[in-house]
C-alpha angles and dihedrals in degrees: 000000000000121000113259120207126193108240125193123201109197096193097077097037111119100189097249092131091204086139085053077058112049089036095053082045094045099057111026102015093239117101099223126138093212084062096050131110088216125072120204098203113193125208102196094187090058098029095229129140105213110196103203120190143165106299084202084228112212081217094031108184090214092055094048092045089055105117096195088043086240089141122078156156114265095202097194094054093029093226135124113249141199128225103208092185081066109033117100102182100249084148086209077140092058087059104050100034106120105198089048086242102133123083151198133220107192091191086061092030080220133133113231132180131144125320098178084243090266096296097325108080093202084207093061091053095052098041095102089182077052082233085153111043132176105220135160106271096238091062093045090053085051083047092055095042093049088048091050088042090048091050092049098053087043088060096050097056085049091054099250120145108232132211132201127214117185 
C-alpha cells in the first residue's frame, strides 16, 4: 500500500473551518475548534485562511524529544502516534514542533495533534473545496513539482528573473 500524506492547498481555503469542527467532533465529541487537529490560521492583512496540520514528519522532532519514547512512527499508516498509557505531558512536543502542529489540552493535561483519523482524515471528508486532501505521497510530490514548475513559467513571461534554490 502506498504512503498517503494530508495536503493542504491554501489557496482554496475559505475560511469556513468545517474541517476545525468535525475533527474536534470526531475525536472528543465536542465541536470546538480549541479541541481540533486542524488549525485554520487567518492572516487578515492578506486575507488569506492557512489550515495547518500534523506533517507526520519519518524523523519527527516531537517523537525524538519524548523523554518517555510515547511518540512514534506507525509505519503501516505512516503517521506519528501517540501512546497516551506513557505520555506524561512534559509538552516538550509542543515546543519543537516545527509546523505548530502539536497541542496541548490543560483540562486533560494531554498532548494532541493528527492522527489521520486511522486512515480516514475526517477533514478531508467534510472540505467540500477539497482544500485538505489525503493523497499517495508520490502524486503529491508530481503535484508540487507541477505547481513549482507552473510559477516559474508565469514569472518569465512577466519578466522576473528567477532563481532556483534546491
Amino acid at each position: 500500500m502506498e504512503a498517503k500524506v494530508l495536503t493542504i492547498n491554501h489557496e482554496k481555503c475559505t475560511g469556513c473551518r468545517r474541517c476545525e469542527l468535525v475533527c474536534s467532533v470526531y475525536h472528543d465529541g465536542v465541536s470546538n475548534p480549541a479541541r481540533s487537529r486542524i488549525k485554520v490560521e487567518k492572516w487578515e492583512w492578506e486575507g488569506l485562511y492557512i489550515p495547518m496540520a500534523c506533517k507526520q514528519c519519518v524523523d519527527a522532532p516531537c517523537m525524538n524529544v519524548c523523554p518517555v519514547k510515547a511518540i512514534s512512527q506507525d509505519e503501516a499508516q505512516g503517521s506519528v502516534k501517540i501512546d497516551y498509557d506513557v505520555c506524561i505531558g512534559c509538552r516538550s512536543c509542543v515546543a519543537v514542533c516545527p509546523f505548530g502542529a502539536m497541542s496541548f489540552n490543560a483540562s486533560e493535561k494531554k498532548v494532541f495533534k493528527c492522527d489521520l483519523c486511522d486512515g480516514d482524515p475526517q477533514c478531508v471528508r467534510f472540505c467540500e473545496i477539497k482544500a485538505v486532501d489525503y493523497v499517495e505521497a508520490a502524486r503529491e510530490s508530481l503535484y508540487r513539482k507541477r505547481d513549482a514548475a507552473m510559477k516559474i513559467s508565469e514569472a518569465k513571461k512577466l519578466g522576473a528573473t528567477v532563481q532556483y534554490e534546491g
